[in-house]
C-alpha positions in Angstrom: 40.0 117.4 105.0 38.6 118.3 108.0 34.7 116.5 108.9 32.3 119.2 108.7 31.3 117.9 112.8 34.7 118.6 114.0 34.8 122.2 112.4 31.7 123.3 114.0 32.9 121.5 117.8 36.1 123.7 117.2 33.8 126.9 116.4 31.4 126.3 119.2 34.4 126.0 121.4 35.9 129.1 120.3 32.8 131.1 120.5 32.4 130.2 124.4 36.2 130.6 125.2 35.2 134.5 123.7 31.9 134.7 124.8 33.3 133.8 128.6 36.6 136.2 128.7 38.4 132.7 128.1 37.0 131.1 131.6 37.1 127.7 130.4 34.5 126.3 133.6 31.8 128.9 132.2 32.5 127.6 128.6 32.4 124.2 129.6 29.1 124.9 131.2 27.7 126.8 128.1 28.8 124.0 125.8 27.7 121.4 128.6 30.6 119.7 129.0 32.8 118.6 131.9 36.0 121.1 132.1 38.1 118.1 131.9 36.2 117.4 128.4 36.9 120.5 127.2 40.3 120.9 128.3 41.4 117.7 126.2 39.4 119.2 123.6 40.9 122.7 123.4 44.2 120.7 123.3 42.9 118.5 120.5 41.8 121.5 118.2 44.5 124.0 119.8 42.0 126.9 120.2 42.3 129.3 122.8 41.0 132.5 123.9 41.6 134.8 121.3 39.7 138.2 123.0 37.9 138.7 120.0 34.1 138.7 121.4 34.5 140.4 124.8 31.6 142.3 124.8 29.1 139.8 123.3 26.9 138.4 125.9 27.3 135.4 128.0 25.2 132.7 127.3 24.4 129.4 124.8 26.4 130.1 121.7 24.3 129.9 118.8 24.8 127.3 116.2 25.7 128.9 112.7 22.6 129.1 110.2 22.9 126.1 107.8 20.5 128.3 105.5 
C-alpha cells in the first residue's frame, strides 16, 4: 500500500506538470525543487503531462484540504 506522503508528492507533481503545460523547469520551480529532482521523481512515480489542467493558472499548487 502506498504511504499516504508519497501519494500526495505524486499529486503535487502532477498538478504542476498540468498547471505548467508540462514545462517540467516551471514545475520544478513551483514545487521548489531542482529539475534534476524532479525528473528522477517523475521517473520514480511515472507521471507525466497528461493536458488535463491547461487553463488553470500558473502558480503554487495548492495542497488538497485534509478537512
Amino acid at each position: 500500500m502506498e504511504k499516504h506522503g508519497a501519494r500526495l508528492e505524486r499529486h503535487l507533481i502532477q498538478l504542476a506538470l498540468d498547471r505548467t503545460g508540462g514545462n517540467k523547469t516551471q514545475a520544478a520551480e513551483l514545487l521548489e525543487l531542482s529539475p534534476r529532482a524532479l525528473r528522477y521523481k517523475i521517473q520514480e512515480y511515472g507521471v507525466g503531462y497528461t493536458g488535463s489542467s491547461m487553463e488553470a493558472p500558473v502558480g503554487r499548487p495548492e495542497l488538497p484540504s485534509m478537512r
